[in-house]
Chimera marker file (.cmm) of the C-alpha trace (Angstrom):
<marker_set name="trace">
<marker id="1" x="5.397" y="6.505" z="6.376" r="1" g="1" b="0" radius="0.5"/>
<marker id="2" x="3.185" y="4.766" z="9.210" r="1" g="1" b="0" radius="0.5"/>
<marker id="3" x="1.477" y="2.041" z="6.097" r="1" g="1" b="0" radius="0.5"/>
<marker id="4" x="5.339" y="1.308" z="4.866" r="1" g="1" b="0" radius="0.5"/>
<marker id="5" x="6.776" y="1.260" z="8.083" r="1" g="1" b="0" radius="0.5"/>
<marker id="6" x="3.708" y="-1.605" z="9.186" r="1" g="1" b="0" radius="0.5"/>
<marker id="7" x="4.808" y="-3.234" z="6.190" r="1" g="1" b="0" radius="0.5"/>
<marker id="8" x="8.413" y="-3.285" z="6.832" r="1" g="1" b="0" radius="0.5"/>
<marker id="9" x="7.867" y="-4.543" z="9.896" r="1" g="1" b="0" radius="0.5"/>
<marker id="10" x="5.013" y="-7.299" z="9.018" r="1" g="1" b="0" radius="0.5"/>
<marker id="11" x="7.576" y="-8.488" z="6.014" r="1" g="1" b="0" radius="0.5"/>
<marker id="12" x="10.569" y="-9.119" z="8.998" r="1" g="1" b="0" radius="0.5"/>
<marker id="13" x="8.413" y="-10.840" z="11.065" r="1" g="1" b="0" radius="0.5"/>
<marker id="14" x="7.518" y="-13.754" z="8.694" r="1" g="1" b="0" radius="0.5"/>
<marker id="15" x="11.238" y="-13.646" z="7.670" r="1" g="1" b="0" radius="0.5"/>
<marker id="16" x="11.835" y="-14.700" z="11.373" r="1" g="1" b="0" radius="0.5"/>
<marker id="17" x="8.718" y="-16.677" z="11.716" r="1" g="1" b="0" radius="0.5"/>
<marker id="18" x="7.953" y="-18.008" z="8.273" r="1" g="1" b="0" radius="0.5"/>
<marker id="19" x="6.358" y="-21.496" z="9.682" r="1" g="1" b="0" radius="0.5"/>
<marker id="20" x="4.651" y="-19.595" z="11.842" r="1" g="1" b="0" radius="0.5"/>
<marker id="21" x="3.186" y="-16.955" z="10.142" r="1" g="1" b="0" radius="0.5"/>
<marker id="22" x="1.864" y="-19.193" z="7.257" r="1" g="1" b="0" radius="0.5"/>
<marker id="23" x="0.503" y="-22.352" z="9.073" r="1" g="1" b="0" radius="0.5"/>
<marker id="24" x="-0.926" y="-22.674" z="12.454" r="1" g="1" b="0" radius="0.5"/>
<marker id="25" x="-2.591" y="-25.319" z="14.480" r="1" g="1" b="0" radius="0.5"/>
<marker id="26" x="-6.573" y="-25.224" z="14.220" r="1" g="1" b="0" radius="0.5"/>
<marker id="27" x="-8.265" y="-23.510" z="16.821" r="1" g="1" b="0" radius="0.5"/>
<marker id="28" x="-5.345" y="-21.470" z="17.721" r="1" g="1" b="0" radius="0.5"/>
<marker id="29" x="-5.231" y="-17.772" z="17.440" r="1" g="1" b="0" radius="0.5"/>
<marker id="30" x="-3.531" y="-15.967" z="14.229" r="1" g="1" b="0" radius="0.5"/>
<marker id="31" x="-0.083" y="-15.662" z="14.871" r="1" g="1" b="0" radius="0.5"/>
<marker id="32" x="1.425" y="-12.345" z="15.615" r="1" g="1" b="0" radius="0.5"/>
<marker id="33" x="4.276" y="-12.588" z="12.161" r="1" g="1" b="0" radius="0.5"/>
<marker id="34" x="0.554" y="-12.951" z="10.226" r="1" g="1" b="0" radius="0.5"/>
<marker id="35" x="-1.588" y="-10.227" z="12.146" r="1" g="1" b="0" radius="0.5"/>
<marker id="36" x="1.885" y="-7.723" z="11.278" r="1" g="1" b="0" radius="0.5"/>
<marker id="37" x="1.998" y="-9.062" z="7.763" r="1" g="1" b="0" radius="0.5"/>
<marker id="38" x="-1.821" y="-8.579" z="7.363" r="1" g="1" b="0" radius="0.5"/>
<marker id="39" x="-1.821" y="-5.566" z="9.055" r="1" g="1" b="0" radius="0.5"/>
<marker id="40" x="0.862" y="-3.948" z="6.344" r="1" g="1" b="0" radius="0.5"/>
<marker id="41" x="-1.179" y="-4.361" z="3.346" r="1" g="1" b="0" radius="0.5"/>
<marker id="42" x="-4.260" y="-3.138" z="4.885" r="1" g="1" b="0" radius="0.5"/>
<marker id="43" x="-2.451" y="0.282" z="5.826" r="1" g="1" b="0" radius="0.5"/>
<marker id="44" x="-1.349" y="0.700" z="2.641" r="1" g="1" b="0" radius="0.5"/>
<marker id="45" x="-4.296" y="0.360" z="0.846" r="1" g="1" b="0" radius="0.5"/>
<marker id="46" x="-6.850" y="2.011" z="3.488" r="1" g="1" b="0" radius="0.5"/>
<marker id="47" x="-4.820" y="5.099" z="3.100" r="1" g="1" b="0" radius="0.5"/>
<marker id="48" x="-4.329" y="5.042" z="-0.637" r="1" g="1" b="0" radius="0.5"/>
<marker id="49" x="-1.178" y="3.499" z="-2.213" r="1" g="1" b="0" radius="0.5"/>
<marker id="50" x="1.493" y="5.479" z="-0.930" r="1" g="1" b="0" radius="0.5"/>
<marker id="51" x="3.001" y="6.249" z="-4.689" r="1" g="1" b="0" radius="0.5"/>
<marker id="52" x="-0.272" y="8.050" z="-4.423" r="1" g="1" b="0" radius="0.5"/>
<marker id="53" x="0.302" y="10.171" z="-1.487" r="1" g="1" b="0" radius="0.5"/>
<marker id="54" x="3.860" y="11.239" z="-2.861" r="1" g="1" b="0" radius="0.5"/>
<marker id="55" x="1.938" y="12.860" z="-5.682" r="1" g="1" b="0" radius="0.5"/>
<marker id="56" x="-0.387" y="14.880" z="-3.447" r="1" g="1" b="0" radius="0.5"/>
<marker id="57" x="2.056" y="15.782" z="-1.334" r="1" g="1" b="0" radius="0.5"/>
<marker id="58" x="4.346" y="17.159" z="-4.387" r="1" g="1" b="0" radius="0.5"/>
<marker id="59" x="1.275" y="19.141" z="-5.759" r="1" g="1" b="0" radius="0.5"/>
<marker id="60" x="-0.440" y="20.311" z="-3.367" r="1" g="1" b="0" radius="0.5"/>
<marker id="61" x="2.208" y="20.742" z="-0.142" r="1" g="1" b="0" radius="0.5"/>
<marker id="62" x="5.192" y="21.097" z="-2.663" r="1" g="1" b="0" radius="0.5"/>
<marker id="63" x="3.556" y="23.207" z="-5.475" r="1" g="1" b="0" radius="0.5"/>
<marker id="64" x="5.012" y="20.816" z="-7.758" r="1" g="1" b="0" radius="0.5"/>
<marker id="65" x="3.432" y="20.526" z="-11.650" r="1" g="1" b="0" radius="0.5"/>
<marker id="66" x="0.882" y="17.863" z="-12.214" r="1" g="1" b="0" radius="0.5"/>
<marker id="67" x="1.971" y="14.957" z="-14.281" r="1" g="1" b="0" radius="0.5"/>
<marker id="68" x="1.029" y="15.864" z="-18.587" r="1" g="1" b="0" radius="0.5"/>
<marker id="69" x="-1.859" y="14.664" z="-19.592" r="1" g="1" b="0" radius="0.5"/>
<marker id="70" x="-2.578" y="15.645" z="-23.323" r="1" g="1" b="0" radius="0.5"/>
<marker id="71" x="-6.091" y="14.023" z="-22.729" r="1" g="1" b="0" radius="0.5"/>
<marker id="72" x="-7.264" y="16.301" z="-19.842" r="1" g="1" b="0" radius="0.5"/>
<marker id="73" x="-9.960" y="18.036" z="-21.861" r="1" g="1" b="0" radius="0.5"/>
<marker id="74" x="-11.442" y="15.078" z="-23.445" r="1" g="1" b="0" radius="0.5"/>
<marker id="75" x="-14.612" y="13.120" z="-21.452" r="1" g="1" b="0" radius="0.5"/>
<marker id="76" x="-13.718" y="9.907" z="-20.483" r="1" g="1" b="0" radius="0.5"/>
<marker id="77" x="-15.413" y="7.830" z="-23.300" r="1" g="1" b="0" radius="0.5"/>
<marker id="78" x="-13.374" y="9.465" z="-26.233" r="1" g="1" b="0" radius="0.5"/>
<marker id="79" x="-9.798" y="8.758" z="-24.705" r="1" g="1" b="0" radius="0.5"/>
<marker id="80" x="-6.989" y="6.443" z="-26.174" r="1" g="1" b="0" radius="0.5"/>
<marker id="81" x="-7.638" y="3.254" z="-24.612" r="1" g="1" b="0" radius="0.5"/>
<marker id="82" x="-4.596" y="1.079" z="-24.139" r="1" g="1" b="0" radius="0.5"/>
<link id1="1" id2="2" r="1" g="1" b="0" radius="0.2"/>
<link id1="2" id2="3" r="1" g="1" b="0" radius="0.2"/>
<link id1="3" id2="4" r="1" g="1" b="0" radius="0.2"/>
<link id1="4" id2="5" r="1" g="1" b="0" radius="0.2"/>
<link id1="5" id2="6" r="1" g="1" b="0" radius="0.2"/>
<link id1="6" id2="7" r="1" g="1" b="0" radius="0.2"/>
<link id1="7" id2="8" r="1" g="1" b="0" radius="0.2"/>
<link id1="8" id2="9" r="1" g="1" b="0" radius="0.2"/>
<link id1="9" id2="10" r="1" g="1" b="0" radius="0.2"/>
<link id1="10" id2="11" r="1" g="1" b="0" radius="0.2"/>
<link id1="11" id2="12" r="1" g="1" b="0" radius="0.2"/>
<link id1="12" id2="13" r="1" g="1" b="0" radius="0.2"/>
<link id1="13" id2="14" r="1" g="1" b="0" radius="0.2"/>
<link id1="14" id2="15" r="1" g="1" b="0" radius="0.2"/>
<link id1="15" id2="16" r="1" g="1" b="0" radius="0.2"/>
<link id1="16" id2="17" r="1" g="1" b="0" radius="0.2"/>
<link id1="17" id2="18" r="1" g="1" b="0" radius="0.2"/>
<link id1="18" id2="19" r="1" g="1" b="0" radius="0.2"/>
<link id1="19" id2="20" r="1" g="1" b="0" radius="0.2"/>
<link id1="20" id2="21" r="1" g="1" b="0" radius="0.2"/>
<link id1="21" id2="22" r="1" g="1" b="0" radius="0.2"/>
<link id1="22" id2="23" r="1" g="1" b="0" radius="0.2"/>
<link id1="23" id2="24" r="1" g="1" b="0" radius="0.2"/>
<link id1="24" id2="25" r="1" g="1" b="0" radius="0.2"/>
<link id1="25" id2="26" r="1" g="1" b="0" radius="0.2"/>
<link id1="26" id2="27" r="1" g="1" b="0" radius="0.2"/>
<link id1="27" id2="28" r="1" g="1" b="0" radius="0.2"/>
<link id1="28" id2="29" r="1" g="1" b="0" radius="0.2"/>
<link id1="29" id2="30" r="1" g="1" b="0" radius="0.2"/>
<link id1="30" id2="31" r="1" g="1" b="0" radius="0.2"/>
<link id1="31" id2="32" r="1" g="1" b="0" radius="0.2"/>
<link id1="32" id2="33" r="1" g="1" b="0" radius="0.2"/>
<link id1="33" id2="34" r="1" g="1" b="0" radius="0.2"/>
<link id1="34" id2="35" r="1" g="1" b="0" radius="0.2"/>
<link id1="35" id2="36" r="1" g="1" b="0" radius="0.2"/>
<link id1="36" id2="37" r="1" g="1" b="0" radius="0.2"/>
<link id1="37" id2="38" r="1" g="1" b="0" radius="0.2"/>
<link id1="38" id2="39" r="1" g="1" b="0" radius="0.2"/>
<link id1="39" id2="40" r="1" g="1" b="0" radius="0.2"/>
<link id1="40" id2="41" r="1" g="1" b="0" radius="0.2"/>
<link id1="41" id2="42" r="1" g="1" b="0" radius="0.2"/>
<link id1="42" id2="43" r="1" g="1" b="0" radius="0.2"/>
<link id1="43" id2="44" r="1" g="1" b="0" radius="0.2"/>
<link id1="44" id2="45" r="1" g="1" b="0" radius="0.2"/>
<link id1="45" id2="46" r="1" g="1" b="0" radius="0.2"/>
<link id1="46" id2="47" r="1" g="1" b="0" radius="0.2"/>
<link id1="47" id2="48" r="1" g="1" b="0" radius="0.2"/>
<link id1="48" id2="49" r="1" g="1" b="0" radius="0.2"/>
<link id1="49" id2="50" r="1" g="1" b="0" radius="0.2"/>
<link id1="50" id2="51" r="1" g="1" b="0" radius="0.2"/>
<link id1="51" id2="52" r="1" g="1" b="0" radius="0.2"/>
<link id1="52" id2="53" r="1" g="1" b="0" radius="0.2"/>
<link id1="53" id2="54" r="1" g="1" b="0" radius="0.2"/>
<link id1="54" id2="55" r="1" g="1" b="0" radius="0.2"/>
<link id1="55" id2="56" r="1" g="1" b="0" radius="0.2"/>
<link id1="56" id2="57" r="1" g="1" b="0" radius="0.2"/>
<link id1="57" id2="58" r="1" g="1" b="0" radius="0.2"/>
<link id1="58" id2="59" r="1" g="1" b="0" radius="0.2"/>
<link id1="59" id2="60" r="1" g="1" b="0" radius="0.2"/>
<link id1="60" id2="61" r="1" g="1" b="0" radius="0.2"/>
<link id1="61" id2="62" r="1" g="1" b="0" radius="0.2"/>
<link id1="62" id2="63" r="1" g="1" b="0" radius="0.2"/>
<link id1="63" id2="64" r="1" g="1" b="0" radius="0.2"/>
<link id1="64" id2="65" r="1" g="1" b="0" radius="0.2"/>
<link id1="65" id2="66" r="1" g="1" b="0" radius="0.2"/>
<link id1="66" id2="67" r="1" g="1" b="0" radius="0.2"/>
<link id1="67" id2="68" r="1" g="1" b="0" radius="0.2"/>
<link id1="68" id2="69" r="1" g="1" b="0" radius="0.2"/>
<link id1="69" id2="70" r="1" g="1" b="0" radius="0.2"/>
<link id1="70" id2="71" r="1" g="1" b="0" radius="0.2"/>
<link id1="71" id2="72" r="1" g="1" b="0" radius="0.2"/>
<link id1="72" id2="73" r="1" g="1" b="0" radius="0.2"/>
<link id1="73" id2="74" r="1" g="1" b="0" radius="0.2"/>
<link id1="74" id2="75" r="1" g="1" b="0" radius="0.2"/>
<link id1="75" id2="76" r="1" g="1" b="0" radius="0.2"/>
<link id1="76" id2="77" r="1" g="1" b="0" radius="0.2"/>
<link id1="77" id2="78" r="1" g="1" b="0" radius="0.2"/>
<link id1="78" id2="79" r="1" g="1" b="0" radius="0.2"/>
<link id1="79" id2="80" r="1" g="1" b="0" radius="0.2"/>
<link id1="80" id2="81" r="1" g="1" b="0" radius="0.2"/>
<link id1="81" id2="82" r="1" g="1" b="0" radius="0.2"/>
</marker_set>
């Protein structure tokens, strides 16, 4: 929830700063819309995606089945490639 929420809030502050958090004079430091914007995407990824996360948390903390995979038996090189 923390990586979405960072995202949520990076994505409303260039909505209210969008000159600002795209362009900014040379020399100057990153503005604070880009740092939260910035800061979103790296969350998300450092802490794997979080479509991800839902899935462990359904089959491991939930007990939930894992998703079908009629390849699961077969090594790596001999499955369907597409």
């Amino acid at each position: 929830m923390h990586a979405e929420l960072t995202e949520r809030v990076g994505r409303l502050a260039t909505e209210l700063e969008p000159l600002g958090a795209v362009a900014w004079d040379a020399g100057e430091p990153m503005p604070e819309a880009t740092r939260q914007f910035l800061a979103g995407k790296t969350f998300s990824i450092a802490g794997g995606t979080s479509e991800i996360q839902r899935n462990i948390i359904g089959e491991r903390v939930l007990g939930l089945p894992k998703d079908p995979d009629p390849e699961r038996e077969l090594p790596f090189a001999e499955r369907a490639r597409g």
